[in-house]
N, C-alpha and C positions, 0 to 999 in steps of 0.2 A: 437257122431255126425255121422251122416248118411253118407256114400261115396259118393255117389251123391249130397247130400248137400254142403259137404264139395269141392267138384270139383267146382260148380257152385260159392261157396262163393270166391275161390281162383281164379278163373277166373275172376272177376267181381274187385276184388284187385287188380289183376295183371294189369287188363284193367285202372284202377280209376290209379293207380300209374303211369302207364307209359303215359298215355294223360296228368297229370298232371304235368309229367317231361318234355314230347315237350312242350306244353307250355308254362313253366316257359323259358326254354331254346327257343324259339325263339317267345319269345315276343315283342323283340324289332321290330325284319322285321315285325310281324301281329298289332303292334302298329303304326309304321310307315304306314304302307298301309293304315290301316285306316283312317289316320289323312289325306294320298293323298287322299286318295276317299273323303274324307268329301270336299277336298278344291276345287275337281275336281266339287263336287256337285255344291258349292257354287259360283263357276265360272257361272256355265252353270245358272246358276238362275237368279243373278248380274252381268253382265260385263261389266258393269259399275262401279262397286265399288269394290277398293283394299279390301286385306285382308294383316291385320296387321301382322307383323313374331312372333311377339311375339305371340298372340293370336296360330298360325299356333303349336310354340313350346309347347304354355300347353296342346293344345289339341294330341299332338305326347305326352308329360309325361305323360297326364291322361291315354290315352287308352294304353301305355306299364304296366302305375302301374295296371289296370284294370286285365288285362290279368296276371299279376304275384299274385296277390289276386288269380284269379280263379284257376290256376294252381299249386300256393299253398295249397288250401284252398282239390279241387283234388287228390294231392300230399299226402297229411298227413291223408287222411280219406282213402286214399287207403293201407297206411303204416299199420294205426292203423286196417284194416281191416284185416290184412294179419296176424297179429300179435294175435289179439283175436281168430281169425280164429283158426292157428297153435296151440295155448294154449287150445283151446277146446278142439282140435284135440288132443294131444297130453298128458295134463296134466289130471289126472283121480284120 
């Protein structure tokens, strides 16, 4: 593997791993915010009409599980990236 391949391939790892670690790890506050902005939306449209808490909590669970899918998903293809990478590099 080429040095400059292999810089680009490990940077691009290193970037995929570590955005996929902030957001596994702060999923919750970008789960929450979002669930405010939705209710904040839904005010400004309706105000007339409540919104239920319950409804308010699955959509705060959905967009935290959301976001930990993607920062998983991020997470392990940066890992596995990093990994093939190295053994290309290395094993001959």
């Amino acid at each position: 593997m080429n040095k400059e391949i292999f810089k680009y391939f490990m940077f691009g790892s290193v970037v995929l791993t570590v955005v996929g670690l902030i957001l596994i790890l702060s999923s919750t506050s970008l789960g929450m915010g979002m669930a405010d902005s939705w209710l904040s939306s839904y005010i400004d449209r309706f105000p007339e009409d409540g919104v239920d808490v319950s409804e308010l909590e699955l959509r705060k669970t959905m967009h935290i599980q959301q976001i930990i899918v993607i920062g998983s998903i991020l997470f392990f293809v940066g890992l596995l990236t990093t990994f093939v990478t190295l053994f290309k590099r290395f094993a001959k």
